[in-house]
N, C-alpha and C positions, 0 to 999 in steps of 0.2 A: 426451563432452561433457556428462552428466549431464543429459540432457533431462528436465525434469518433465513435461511432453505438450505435444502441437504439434495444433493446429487452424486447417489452410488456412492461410495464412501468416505465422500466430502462433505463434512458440515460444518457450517460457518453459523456462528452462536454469538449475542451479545457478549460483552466483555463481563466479566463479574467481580468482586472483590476480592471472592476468592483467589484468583487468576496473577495477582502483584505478585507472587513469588515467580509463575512461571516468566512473566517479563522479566523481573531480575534474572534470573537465568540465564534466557535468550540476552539479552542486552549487557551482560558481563562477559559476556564469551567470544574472545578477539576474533573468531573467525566468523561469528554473524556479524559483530559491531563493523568489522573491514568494508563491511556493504551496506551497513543498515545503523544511521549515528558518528559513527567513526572510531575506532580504539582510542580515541582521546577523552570518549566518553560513556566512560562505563555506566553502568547503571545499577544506582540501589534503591531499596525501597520509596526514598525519601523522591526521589529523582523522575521512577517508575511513577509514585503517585501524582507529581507536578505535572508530569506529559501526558499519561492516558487517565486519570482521571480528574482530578480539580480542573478541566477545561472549560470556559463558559464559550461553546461552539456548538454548530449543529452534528460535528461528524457522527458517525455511527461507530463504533470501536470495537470490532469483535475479536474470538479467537476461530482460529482454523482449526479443525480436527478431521484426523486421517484414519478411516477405520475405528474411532471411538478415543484417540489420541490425541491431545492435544501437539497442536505441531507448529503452529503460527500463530501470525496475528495480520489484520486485511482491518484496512478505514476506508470510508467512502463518504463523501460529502459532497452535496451542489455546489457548485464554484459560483462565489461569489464577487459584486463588485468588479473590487479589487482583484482578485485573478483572474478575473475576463479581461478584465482590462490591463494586465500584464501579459497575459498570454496573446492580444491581442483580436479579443473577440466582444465583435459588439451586443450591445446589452439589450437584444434585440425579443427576448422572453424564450429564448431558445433554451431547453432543458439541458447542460451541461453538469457532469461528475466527474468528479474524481477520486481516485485510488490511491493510498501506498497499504505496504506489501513486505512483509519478509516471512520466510519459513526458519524456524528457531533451531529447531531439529538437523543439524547437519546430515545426520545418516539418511535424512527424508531429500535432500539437495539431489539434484539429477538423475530423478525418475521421472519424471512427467507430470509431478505431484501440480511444483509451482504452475506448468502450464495448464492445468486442472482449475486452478482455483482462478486464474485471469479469466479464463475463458467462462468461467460458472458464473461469476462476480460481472462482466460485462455482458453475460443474458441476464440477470438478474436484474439489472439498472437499466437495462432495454426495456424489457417485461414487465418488471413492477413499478419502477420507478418513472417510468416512460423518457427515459434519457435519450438525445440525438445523438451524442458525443458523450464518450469517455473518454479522459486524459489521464497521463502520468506524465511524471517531468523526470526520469532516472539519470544520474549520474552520464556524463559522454564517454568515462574509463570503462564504466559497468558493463562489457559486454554479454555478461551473462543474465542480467536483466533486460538487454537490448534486444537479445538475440529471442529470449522467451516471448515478449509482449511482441514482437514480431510474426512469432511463429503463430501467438491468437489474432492477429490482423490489426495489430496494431500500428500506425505507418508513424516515422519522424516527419515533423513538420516543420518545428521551428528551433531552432540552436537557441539558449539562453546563457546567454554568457555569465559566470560569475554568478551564476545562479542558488548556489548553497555552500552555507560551508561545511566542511567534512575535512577532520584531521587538521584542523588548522588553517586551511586553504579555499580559500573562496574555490568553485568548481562548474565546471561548465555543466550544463545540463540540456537535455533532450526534451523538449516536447513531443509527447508522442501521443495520436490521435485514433482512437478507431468511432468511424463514424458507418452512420446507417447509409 
């Protein structure tokens, strides 16, 4: 099953082929897409397979499962280059990652699930990966991803303006840092 590690009834498993249906799922459904993509862009097979697999990238692409359930999906990748150097960090050999993140399963949405899985995923890339820094860059409207990666110690550092588009609209975004 390619488990990347499991903590109590979180585990975080490579992505599998299997698994394109449950993205289309998650990524049709306007009330994940509203956080994650944008309702402007739903998601089908065809779409599913261009973004999480045909990648030629290092990230790591898994799913989340809650108690045996599949409930999300979590990527993680060394930041390279180019994102050091947009986010303004010098190329100094310094172990930097990063995350995105959504939970597919609305009914699983604010129980502590998501803050379960930030805080598992940034010891994880402490631990094994030997990272200094994890980042995310969320949305500046999102305060429910703002408020979470906060509550795992993760600080804003830097505003990125115009950062992503979503729905049509270039979008301000958050740098957000937790370091050792």
């Amino acid at each position: 099953m390619n488990i990347v590690y499991q903590v109590g009834k979180l585990t975080v498993r490579l992505l599998q082929t299997e698994d394109e249906q449950l993205l289309v799922k998650w990524l049709s459904d306007p009330e994940v897409l509203q956080y994650y993509e944008g309702r402007d862009q739903p998601h089908d097979l065809e779409l599913v397979r261009a973004h999480f697999y045909n990648q030629d990238d290092e990230a790591a692409r898994c799913i989340v499962e809650y108690d045996g359930r599949p409930i999300g999906y979590i990527q993680f990748y060394e930041l390279e280059t180019e994102e050091r150097a947009e986010y303004g960090y010098a190329d100094n050999g310094e172990i930097i990652y990063g995350t995105d993140q959504f939970i597919g399963e609305t009914d699983c949405w604010n129980k502590g699930i998501g803050s379960q899985l930030v805080k598992s995923m940034t010891a994880y890339l402490i631990q094994e990966k030997h990272a200094r820094r994890v980042v995310m860059d969320p949305q500046a409207w999102n305060e429910r991803a703002l408020s979470c990666y906060e509550k795992c110690g993760f600080k804003r550092v830097k505003q990125l303006p115009q950062h992503e588009l979503h729905e049509g609209q270039m979008r301000d975004c958050w740098l957000m840092e937790y370091t050792l």
